[in-house]
C-alpha positions in Angstrom: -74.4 -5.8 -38.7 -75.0 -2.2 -40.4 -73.3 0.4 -38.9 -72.6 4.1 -39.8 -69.3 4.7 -37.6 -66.4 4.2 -35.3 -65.6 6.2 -32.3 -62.3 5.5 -30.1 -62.2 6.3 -26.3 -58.4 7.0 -26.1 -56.1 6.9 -22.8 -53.0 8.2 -22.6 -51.6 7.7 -19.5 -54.9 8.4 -17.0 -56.0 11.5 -19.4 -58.5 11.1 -22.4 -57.6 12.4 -25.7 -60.3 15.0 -26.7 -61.3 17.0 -29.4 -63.4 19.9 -29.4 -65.8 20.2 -32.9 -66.2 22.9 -34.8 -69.6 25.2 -36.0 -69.8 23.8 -39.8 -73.5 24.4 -40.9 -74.9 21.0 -39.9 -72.5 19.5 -38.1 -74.5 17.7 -34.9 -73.2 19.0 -31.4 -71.4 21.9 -32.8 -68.5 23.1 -30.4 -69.0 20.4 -28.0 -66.4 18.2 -27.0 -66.1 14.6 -29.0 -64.2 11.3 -29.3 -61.9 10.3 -32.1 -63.7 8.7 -34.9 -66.0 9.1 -37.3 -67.9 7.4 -40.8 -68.0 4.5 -42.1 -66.4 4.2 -46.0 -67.6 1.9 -48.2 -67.4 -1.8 -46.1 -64.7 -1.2 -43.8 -65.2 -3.0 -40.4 -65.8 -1.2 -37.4 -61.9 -1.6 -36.4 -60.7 -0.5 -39.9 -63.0 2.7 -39.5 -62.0 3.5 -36.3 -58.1 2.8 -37.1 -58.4 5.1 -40.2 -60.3 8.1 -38.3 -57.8 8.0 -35.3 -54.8 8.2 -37.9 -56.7 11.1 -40.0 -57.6 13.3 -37.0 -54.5 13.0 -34.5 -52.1 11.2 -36.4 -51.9 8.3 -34.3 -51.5 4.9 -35.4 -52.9 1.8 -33.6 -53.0 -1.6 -33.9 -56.2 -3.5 -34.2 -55.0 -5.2 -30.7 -54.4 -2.0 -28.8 -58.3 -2.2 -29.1 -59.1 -3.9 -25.9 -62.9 -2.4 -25.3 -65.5 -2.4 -27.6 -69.2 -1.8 -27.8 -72.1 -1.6 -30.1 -74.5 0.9 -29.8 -77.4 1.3 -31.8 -79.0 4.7 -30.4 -78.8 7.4 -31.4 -77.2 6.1 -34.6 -75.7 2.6 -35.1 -72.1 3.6 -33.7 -69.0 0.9 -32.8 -67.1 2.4 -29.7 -64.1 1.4 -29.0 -61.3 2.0 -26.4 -57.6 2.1 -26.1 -55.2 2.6 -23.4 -52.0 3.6 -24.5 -49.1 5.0 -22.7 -48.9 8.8 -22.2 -45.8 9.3 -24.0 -47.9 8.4 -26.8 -49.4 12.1 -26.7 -45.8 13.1 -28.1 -47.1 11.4 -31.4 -50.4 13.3 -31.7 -50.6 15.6 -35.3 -54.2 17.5 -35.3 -55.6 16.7 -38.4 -58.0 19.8 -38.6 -61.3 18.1 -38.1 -62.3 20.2 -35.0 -60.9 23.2 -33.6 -58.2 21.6 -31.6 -57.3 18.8 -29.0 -56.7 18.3 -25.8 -56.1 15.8 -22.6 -58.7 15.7 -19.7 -59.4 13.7 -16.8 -61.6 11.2 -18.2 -63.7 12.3 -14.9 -63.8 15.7 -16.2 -65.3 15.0 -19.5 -68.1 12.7 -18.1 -68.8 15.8 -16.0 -68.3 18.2 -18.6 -71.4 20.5 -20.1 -70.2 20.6 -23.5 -69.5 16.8 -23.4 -72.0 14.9 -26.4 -73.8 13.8 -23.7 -74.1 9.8 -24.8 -70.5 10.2 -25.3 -69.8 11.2 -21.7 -71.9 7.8 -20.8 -69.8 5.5 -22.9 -66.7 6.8 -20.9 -68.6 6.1 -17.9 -69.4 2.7 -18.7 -65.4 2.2 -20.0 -64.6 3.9 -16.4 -67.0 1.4 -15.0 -66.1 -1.9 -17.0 -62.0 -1.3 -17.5 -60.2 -2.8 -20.4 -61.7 -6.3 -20.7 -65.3 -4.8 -20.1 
């Protein structure tokens, strides 16, 4: 299956790990709020793509099995999402890679609600809200 990307719904504790993008020339959804993740390199799988982006842009490092959600999406681009729940200590850990203009933890509530949430972001989190870890 062809896809483009990896994006990773993190939990720490009951708060989501958010990043807010910045206003490069281009950039889609500048200054809204995102998910880790990101682009596909070369043939990496979905999980090595969204492993890499999550270490690159908050310094985290998961395991493939702390992956215990996981979706294909083809609209509006052909997207893996994937989520994580990870204890809130965890946010200790996080190192802002500079992709963005910061991060930031939210009520995973909030965000779905949230105008300057991508909104097809906000309803993956509400379908991870809805489904739970083995969704």
């Amino acid at each position: 299956m062809q896809f483009e990307g990896a994006k990773l719904i993190l939990f720490l504790g009951a708060e989501l790990l958010i990043l807010r993008r910045d206003h490069t020339p281009g950039i889609p959804w500048p200054g809204y709020l995102d998910l880790p993740g990101g682009g596909r390199e070369g043939d990496e799988t979905a999980e090595a793509c969204v492993l890499r982006e999550t270490r690159e842009e908050i310094g985290l490092w998961l395991e493939p099995e702390d992956l215990r959600w996981r979706r294909f999406y083809e609209a509006p681009r052909p997207v893996w999402f994937f989520a994580a729940w990870l204890a809130p200590g965890r946010a200790r850990g996080v190192r802002f890679g500079g992709e963005g203009v910061g991060w930031c933890l939210m009520a995973p509530e909030a965000f779905v609600a949230h105008d300057e949430a991508i909104p097809h972001f906000a309803e993956r989190v509400r379908t991870v809200l809805e489904e739970g870890p083995q969704g």
